[in-house]
Predicted model as a PDB file, atoms N, CA, C, CB and O in Angstrom, pLDDT in the B-factor column:
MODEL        1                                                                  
ATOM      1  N   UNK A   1      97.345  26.267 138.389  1.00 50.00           N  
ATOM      2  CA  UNK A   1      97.494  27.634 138.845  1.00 50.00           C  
ATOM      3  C   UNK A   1      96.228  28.457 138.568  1.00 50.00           C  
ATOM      4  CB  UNK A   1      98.700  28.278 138.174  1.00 50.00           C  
ATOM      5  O   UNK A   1      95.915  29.347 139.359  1.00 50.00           O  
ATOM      6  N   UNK A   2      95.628  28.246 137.685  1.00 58.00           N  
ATOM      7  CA  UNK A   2      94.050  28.689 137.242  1.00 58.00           C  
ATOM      8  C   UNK A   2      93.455  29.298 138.557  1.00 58.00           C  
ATOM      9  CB  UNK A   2      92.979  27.249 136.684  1.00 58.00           C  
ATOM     10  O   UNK A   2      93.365  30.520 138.674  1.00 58.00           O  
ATOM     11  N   UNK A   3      92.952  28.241 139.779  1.00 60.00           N  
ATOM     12  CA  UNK A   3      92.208  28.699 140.976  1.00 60.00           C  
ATOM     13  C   UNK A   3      93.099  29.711 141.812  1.00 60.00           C  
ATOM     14  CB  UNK A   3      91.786  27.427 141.882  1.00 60.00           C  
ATOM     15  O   UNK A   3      92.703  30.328 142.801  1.00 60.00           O  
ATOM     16  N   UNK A   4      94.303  29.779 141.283  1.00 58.00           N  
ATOM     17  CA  UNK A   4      94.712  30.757 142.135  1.00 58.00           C  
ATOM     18  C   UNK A   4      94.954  32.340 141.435  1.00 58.00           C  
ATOM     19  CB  UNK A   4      95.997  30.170 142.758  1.00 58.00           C  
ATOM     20  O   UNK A   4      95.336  33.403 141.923  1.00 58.00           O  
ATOM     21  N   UNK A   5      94.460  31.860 139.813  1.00 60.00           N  
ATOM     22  CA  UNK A   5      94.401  33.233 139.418  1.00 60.00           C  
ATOM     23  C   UNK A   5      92.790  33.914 139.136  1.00 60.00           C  
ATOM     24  CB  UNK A   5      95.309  33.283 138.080  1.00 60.00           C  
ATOM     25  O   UNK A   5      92.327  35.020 138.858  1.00 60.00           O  
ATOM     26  N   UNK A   6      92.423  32.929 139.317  1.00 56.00           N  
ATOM     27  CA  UNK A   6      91.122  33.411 139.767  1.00 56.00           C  
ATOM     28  C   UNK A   6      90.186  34.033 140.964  1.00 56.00           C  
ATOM     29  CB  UNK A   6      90.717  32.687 139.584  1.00 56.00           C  
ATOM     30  O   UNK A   6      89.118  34.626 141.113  1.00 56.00           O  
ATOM     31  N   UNK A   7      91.584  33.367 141.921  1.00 61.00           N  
ATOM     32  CA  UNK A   7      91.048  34.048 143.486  1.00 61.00           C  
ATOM     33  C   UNK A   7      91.729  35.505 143.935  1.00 61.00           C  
ATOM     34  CB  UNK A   7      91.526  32.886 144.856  1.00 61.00           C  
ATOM     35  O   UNK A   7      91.767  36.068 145.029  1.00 61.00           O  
ATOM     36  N   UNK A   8      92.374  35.963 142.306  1.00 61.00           N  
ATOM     37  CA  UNK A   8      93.503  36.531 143.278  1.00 61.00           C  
ATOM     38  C   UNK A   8      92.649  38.101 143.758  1.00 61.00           C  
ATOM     39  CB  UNK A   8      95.338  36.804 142.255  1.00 61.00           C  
ATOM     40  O   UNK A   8      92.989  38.772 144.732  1.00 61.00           O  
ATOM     41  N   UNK A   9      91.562  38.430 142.868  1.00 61.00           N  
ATOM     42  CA  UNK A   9      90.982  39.717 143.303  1.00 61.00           C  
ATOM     43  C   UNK A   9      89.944  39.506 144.489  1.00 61.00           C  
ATOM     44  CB  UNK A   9      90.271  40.423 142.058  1.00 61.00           C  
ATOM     45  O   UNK A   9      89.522  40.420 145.198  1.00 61.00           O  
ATOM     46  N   UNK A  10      89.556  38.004 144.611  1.00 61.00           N  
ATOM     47  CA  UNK A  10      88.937  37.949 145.963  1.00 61.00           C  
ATOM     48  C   UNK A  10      89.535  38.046 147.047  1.00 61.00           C  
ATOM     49  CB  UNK A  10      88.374  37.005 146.162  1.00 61.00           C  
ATOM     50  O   UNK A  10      88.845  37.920 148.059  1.00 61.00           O  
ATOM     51  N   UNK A  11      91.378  38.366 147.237  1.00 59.00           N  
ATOM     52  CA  UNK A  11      91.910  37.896 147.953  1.00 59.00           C  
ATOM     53  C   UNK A  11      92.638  39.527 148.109  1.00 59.00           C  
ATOM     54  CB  UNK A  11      92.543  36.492 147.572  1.00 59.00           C  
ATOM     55  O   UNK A  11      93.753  39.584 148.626  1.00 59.00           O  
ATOM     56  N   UNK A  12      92.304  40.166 147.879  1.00 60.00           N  
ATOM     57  CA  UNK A  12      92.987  41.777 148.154  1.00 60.00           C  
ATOM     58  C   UNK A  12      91.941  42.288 149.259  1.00 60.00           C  
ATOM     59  CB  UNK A  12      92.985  43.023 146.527  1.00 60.00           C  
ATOM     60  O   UNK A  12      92.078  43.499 149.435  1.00 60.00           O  
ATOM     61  N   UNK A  13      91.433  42.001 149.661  1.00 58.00           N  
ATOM     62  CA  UNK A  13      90.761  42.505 151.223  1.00 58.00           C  
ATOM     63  C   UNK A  13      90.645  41.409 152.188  1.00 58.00           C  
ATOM     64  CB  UNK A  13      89.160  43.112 151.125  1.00 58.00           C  
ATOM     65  O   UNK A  13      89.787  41.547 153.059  1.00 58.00           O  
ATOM     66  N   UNK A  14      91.435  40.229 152.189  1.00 64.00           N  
ATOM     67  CA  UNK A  14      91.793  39.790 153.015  1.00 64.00           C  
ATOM     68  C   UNK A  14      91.672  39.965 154.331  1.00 64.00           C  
ATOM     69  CB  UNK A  14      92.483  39.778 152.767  1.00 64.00           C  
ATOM     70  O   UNK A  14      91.401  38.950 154.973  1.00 64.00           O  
ATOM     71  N   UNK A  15      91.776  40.801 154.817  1.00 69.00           N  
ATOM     72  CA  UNK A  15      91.592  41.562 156.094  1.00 69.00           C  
ATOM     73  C   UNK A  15      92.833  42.933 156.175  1.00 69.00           C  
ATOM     74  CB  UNK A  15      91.800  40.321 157.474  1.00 69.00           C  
ATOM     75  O   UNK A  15      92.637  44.145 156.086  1.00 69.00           O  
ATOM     76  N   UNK A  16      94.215  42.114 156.391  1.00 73.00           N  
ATOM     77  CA  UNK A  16      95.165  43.521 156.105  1.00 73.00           C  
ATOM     78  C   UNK A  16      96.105  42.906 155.666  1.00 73.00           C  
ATOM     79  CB  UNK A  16      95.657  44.567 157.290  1.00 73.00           C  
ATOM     80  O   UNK A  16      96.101  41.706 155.394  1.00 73.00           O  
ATOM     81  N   UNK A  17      97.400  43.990 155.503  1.00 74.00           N  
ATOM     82  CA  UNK A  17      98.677  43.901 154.763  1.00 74.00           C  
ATOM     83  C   UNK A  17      98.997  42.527 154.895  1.00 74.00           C  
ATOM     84  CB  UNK A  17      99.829  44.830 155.277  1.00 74.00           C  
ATOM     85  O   UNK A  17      99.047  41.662 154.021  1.00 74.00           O  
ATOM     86  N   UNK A  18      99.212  42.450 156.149  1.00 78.00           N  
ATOM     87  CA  UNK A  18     100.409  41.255 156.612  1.00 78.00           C  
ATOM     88  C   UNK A  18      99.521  39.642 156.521  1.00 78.00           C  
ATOM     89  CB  UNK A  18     101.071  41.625 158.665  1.00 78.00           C  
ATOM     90  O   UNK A  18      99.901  38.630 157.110  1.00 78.00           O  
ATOM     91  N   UNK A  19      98.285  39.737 155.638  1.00 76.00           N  
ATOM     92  CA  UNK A  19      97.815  38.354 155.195  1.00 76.00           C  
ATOM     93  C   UNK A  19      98.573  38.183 154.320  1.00 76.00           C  
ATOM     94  CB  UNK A  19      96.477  38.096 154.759  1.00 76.00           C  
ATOM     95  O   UNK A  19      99.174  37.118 154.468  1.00 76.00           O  
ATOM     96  N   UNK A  20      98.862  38.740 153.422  1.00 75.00           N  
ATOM     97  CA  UNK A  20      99.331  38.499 152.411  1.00 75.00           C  
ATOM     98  C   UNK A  20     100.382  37.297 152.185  1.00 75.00           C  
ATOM     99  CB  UNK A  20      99.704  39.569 152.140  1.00 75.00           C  
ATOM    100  O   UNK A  20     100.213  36.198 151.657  1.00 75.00           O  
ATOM    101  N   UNK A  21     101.513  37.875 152.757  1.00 81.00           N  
ATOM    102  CA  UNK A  21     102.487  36.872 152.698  1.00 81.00           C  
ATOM    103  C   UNK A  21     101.676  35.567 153.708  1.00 81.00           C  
ATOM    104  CB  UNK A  21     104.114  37.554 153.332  1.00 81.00           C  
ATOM    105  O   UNK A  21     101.644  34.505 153.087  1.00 81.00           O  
ATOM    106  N   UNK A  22     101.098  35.495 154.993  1.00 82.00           N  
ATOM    107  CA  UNK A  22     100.876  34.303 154.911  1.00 82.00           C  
ATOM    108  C   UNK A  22      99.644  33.370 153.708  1.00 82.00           C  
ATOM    109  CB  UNK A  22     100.626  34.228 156.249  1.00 82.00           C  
ATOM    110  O   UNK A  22      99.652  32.201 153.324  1.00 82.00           O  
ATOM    111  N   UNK A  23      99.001  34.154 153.503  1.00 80.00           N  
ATOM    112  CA  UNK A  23      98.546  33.527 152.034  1.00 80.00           C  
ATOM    113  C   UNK A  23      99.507  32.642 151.227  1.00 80.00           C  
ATOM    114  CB  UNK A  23      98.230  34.685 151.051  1.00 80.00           C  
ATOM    115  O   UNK A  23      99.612  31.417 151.289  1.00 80.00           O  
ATOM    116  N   UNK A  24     100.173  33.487 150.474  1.00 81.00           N  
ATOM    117  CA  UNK A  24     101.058  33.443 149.805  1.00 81.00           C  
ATOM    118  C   UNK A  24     101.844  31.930 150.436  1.00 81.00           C  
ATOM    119  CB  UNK A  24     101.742  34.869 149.844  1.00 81.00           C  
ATOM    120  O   UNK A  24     101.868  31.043 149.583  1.00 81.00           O  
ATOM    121  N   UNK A  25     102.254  31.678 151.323  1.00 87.00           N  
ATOM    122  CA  UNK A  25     102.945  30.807 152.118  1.00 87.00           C  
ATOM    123  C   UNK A  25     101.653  29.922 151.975  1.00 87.00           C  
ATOM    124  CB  UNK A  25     103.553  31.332 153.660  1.00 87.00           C  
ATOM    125  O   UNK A  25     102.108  28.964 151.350  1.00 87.00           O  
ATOM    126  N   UNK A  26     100.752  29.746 152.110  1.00 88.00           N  
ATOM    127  CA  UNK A  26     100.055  28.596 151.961  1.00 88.00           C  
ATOM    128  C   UNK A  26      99.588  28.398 150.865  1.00 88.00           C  
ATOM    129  CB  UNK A  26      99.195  28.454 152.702  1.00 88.00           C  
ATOM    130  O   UNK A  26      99.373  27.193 150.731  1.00 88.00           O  
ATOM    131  N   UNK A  27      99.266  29.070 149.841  1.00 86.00           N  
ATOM    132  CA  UNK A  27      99.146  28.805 148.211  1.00 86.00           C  
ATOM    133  C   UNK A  27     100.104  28.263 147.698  1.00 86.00           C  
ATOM    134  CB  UNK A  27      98.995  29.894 147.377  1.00 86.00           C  
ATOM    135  O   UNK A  27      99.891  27.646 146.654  1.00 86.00           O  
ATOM    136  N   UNK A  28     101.456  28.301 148.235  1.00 90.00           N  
ATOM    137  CA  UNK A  28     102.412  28.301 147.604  1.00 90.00           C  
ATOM    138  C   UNK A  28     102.808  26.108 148.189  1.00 90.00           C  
ATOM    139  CB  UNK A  28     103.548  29.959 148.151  1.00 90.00           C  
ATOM    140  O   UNK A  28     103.340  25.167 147.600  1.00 90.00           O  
ATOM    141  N   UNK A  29     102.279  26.253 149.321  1.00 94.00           N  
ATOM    142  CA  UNK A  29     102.356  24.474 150.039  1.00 94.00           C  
ATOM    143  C   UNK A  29     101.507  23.894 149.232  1.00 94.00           C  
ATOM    144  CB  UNK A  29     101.781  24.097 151.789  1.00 94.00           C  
ATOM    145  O   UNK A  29     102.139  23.048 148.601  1.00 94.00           O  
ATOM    146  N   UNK A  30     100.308  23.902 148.891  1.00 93.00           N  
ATOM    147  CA  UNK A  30      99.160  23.954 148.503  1.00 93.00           C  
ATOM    148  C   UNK A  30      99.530  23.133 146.858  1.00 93.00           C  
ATOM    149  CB  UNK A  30      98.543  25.610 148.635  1.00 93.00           C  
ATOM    150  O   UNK A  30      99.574  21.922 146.640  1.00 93.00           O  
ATOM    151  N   UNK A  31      99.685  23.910 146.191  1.00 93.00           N  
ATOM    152  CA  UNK A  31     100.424  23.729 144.989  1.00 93.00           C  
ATOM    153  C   UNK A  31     101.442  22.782 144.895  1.00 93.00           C  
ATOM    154  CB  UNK A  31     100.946  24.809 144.658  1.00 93.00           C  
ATOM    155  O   UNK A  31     101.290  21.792 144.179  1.00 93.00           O  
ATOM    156  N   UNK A  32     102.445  22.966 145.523  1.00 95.00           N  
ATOM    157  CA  UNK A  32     103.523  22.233 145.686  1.00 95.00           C  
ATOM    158  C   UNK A  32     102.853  20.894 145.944  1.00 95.00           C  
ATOM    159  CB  UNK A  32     104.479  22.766 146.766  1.00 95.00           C  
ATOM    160  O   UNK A  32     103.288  20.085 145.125  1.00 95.00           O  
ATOM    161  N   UNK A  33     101.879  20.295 146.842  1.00 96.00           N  
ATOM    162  CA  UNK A  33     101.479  19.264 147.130  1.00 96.00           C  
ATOM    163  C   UNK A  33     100.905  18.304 145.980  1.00 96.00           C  
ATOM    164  CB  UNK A  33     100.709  19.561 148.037  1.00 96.00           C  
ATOM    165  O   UNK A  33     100.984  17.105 145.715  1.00 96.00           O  
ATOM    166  N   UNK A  34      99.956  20.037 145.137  1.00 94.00           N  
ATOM    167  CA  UNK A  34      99.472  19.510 144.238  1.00 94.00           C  
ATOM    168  C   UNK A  34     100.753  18.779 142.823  1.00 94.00           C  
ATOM    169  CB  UNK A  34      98.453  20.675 143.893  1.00 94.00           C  
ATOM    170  O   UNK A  34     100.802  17.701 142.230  1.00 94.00           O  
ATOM    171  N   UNK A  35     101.253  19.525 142.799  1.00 95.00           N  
ATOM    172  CA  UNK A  35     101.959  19.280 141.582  1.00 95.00           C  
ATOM    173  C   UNK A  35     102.751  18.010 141.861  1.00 95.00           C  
ATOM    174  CB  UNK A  35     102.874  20.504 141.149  1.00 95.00           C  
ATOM    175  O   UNK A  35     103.013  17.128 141.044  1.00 95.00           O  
ATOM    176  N   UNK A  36     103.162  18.069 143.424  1.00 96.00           N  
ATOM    177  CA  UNK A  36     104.494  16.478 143.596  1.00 96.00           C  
ATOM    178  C   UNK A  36     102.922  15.343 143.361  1.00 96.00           C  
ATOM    179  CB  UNK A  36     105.768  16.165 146.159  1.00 96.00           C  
ATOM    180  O   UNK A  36     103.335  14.226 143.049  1.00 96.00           O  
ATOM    181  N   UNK A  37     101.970  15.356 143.405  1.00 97.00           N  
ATOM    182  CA  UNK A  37     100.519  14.197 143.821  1.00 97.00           C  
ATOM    183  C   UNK A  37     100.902  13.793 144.745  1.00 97.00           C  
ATOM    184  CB  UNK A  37     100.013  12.882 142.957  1.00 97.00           C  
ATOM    185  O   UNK A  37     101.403  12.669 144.787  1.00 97.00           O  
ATOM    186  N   UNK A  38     100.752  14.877 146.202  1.00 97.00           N  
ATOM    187  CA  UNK A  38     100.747  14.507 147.435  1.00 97.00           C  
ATOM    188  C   UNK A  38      99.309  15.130 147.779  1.00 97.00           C  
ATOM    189  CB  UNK A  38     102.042  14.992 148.260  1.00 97.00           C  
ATOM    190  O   UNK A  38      98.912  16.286 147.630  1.00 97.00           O  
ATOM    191  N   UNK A  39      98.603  13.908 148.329  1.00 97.00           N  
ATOM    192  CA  UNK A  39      97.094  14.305 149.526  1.00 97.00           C  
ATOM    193  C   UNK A  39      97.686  15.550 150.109  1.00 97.00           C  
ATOM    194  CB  UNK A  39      96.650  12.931 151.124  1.00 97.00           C  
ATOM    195  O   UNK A  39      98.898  15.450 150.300  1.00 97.00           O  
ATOM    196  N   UNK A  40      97.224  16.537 150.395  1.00 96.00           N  
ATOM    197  CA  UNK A  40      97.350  18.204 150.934  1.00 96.00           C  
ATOM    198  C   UNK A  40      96.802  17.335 152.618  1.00 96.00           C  
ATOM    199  CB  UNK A  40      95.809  19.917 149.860  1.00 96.00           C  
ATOM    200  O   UNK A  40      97.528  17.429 153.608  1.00 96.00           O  
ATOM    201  N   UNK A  41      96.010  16.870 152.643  1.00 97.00           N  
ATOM    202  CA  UNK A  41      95.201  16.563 153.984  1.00 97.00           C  
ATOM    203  C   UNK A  41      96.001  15.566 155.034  1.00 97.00           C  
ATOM    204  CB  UNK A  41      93.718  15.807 153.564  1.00 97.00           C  
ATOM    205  O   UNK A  41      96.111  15.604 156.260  1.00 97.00           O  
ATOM    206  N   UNK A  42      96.621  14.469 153.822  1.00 97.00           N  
ATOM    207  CA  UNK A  42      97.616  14.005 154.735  1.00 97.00           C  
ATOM    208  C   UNK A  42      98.857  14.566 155.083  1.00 97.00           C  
ATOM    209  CB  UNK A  42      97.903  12.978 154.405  1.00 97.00           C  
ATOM    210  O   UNK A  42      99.411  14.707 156.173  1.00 97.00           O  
ATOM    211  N   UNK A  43      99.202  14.878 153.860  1.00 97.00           N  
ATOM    212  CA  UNK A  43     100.471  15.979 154.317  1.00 97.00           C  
ATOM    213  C   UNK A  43     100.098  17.235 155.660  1.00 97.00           C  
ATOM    214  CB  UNK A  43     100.867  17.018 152.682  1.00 97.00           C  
ATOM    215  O   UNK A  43     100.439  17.153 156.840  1.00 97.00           O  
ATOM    216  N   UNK A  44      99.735  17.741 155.357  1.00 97.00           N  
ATOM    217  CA  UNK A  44      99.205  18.730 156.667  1.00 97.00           C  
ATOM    218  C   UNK A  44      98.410  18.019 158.150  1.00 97.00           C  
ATOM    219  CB  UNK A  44      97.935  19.824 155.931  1.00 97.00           C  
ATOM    220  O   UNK A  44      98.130  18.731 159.115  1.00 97.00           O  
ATOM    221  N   UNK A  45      98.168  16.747 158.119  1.00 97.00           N  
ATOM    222  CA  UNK A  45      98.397  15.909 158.999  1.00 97.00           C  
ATOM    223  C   UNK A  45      99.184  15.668 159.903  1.00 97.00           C  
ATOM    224  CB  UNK A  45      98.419  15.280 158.659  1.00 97.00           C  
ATOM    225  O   UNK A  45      99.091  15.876 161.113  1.00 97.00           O  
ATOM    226  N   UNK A  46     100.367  14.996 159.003  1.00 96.00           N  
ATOM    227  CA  UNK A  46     101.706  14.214 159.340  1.00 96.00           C  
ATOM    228  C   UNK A  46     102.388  16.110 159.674  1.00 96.00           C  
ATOM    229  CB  UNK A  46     102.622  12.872 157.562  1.00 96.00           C  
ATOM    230  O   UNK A  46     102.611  16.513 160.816  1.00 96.00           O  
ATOM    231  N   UNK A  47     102.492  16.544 159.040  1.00 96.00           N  
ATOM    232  CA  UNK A  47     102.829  17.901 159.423  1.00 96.00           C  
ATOM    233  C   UNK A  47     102.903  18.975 160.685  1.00 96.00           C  
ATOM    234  CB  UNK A  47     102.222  18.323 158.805  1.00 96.00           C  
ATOM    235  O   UNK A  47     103.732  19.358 161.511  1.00 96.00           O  
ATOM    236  N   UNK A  48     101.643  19.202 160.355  1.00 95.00           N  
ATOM    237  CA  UNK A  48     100.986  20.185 161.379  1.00 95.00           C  
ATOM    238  C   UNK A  48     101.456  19.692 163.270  1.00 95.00           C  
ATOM    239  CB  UNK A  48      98.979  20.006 161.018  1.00 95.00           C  
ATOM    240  O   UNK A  48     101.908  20.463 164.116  1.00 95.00           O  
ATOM    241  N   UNK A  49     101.238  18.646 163.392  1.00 95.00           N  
ATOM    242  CA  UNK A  49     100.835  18.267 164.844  1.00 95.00           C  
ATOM    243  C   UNK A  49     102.601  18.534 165.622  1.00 95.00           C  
ATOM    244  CB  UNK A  49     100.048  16.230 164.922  1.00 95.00           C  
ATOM    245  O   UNK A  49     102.748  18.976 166.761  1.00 95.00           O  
ATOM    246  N   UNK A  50     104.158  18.015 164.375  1.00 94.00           N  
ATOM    247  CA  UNK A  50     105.139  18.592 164.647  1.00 94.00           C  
ATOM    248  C   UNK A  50     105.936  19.494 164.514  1.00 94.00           C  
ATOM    249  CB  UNK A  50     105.453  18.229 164.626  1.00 94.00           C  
ATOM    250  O   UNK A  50     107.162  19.398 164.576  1.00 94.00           O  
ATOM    251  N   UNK A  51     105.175  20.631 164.281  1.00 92.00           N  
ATOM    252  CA  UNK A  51     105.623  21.970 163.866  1.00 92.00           C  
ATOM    253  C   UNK A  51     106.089  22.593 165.545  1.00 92.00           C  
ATOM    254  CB  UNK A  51     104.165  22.943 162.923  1.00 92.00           C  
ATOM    255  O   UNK A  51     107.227  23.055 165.620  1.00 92.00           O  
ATOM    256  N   UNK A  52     105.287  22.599 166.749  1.00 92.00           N  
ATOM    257  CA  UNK A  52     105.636  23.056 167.383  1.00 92.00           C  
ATOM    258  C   UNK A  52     107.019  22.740 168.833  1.00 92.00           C  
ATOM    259  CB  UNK A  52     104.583  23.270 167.391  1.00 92.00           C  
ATOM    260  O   UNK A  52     107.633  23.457 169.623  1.00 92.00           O  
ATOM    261  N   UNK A  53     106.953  21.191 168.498  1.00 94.00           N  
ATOM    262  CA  UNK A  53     108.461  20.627 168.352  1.00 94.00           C  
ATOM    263  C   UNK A  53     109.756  20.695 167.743  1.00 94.00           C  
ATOM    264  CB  UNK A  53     108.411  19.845 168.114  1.00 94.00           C  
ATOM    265  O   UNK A  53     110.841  20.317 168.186  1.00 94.00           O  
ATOM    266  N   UNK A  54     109.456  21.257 166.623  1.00 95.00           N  
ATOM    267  CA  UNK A  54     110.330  20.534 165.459  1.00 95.00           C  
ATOM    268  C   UNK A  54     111.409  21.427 165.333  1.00 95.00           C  
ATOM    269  CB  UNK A  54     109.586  20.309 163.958  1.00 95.00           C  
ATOM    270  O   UNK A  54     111.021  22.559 165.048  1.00 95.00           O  
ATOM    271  N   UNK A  55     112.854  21.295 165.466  1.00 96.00           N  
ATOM    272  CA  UNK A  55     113.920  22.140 165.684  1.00 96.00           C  
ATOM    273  C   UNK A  55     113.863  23.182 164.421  1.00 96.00           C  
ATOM    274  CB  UNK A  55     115.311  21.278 165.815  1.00 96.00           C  
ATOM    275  O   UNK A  55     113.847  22.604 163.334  1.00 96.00           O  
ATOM    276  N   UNK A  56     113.831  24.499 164.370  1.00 95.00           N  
ATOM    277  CA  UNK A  56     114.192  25.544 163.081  1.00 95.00           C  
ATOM    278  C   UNK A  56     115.556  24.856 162.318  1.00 95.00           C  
ATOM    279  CB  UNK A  56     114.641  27.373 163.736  1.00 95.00           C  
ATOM    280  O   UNK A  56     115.686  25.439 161.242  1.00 95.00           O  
ATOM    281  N   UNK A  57     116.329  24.104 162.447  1.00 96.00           N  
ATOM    282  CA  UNK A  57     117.399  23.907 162.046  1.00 96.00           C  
ATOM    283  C   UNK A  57     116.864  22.934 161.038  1.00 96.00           C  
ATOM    284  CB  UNK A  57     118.408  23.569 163.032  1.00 96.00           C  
ATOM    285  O   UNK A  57     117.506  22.882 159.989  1.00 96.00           O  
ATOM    286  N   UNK A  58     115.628  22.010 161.164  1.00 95.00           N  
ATOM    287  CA  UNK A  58     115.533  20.907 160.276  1.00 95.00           C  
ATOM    288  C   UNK A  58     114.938  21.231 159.637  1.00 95.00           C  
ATOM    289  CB  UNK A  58     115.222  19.833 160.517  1.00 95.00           C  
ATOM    290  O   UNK A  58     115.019  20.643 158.558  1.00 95.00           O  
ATOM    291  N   UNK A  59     113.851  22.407 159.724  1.00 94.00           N  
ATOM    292  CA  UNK A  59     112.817  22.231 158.783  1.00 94.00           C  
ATOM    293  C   UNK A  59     112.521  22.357 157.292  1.00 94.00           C  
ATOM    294  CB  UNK A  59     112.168  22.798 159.162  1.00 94.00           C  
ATOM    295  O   UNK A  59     111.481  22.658 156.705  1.00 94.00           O  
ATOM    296  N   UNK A  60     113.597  22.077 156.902  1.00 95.00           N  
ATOM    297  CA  UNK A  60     113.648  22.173 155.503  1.00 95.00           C  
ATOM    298  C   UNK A  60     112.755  20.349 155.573  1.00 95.00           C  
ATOM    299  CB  UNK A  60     115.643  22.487 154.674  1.00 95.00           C  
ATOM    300  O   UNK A  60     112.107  19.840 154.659  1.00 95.00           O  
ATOM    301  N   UNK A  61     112.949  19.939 156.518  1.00 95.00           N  
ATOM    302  CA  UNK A  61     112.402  18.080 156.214  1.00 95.00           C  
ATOM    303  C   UNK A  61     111.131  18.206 155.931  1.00 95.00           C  
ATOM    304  CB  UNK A  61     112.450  16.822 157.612  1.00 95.00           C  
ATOM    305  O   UNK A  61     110.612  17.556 155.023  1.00 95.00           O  
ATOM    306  N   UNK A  62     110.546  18.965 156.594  1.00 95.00           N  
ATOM    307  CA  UNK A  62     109.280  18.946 156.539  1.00 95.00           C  
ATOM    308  C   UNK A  62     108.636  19.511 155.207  1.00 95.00           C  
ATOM    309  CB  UNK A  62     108.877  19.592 157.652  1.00 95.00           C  
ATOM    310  O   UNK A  62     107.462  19.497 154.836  1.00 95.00           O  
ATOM    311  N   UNK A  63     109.783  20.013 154.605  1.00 96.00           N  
ATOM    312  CA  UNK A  63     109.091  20.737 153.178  1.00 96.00           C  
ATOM    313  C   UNK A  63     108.201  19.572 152.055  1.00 96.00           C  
ATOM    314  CB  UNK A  63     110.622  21.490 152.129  1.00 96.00           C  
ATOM    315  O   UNK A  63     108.755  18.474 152.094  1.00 96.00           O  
ATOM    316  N   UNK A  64     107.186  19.591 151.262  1.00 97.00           N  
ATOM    317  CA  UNK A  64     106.379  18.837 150.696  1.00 97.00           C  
ATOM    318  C   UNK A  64     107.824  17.800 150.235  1.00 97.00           C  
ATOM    319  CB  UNK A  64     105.280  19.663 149.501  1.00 97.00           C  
ATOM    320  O   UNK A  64     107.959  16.712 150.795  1.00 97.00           O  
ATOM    321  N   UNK A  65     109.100  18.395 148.910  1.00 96.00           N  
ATOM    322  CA  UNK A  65     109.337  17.701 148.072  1.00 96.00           C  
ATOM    323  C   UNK A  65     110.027  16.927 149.512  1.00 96.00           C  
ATOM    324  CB  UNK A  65     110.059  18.261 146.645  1.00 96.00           C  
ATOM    325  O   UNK A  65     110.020  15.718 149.282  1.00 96.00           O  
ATOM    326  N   UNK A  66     110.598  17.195 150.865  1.00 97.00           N  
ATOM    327  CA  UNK A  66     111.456  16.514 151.432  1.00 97.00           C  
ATOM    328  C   UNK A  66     110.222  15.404 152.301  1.00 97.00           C  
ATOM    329  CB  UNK A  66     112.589  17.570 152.329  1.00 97.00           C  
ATOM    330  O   UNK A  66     110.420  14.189 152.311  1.00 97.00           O  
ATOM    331  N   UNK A  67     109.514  15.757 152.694  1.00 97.00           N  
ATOM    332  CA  UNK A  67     108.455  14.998 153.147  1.00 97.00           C  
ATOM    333  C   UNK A  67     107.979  13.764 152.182  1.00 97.00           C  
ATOM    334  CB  UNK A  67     107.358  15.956 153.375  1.00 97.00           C  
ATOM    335  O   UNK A  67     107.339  12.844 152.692  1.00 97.00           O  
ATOM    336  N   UNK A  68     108.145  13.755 151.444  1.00 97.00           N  
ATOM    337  CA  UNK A  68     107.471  12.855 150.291  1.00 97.00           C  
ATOM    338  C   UNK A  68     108.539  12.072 149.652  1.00 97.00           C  
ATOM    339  CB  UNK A  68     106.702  13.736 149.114  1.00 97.00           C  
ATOM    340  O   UNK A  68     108.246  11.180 148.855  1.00 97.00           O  
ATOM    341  N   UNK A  69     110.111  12.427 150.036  1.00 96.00           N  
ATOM    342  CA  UNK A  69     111.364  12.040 149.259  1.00 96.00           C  
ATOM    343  C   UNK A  69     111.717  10.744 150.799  1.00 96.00           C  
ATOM    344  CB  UNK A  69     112.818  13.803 148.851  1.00 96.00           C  
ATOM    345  O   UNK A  69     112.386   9.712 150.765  1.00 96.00           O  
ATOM    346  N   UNK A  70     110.982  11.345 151.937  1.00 95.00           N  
ATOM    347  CA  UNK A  70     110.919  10.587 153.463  1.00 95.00           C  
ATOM    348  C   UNK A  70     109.913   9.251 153.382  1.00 95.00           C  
ATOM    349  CB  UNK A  70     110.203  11.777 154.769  1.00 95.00           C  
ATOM    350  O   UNK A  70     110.189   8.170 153.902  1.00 95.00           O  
ATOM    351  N   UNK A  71     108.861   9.499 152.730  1.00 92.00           N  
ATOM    352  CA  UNK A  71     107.892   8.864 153.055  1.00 92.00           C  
ATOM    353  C   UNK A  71     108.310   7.383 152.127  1.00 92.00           C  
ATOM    354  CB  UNK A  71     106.491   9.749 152.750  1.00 92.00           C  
ATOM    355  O   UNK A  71     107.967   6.239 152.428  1.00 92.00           O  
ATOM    356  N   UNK A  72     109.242   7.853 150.795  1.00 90.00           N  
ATOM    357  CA  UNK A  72     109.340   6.733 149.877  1.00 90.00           C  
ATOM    358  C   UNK A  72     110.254   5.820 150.441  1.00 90.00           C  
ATOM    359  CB  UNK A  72     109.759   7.113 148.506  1.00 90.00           C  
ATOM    360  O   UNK A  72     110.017   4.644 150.166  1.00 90.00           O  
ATOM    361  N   UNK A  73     111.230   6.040 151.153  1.00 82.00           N  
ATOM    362  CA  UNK A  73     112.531   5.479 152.029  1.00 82.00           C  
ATOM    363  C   UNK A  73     111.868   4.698 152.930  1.00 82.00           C  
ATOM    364  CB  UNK A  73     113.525   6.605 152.849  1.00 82.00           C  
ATOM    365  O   UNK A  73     112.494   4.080 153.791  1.00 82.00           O  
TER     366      UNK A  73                                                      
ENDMDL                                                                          
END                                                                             
């Protein structure tokens, strides 16, 4: 958590309000990746390309711990 408390005053002019929360939403994947020892690069790989398919109803699958609980099966 260190780099992210270190970025956090570089990160208040962002551009405007509504970065914030998406920041926040990606610090927060980011971490999560880090902490399960999931590659961030592959994960956002395997990720990214079915986001704009991918039914709102499932996407809890796609979350790091469910993505990685998929990959071991």
């Amino acid at each position: 958590m260190r780099p992210v408390a270190l970025g956090r005053k570089n990160w208040l002019h962002v551009g405007d309000q509504s970065a914030g929360p998406k920041i926040a939403a990606i610090i927060s994947i980011v971490e999560t990746c880090r902490r399960l020892d999931i590659k961030l690069r592959e994960y956002l790989h395997d990720i990214l390309p079915k986001l704009a398919d991918w039914p709102i109803t499932r996407i809890a699958e796609l979350t790091p711990t469910a993505w990685k609980a998929a990959r071991k099966s």
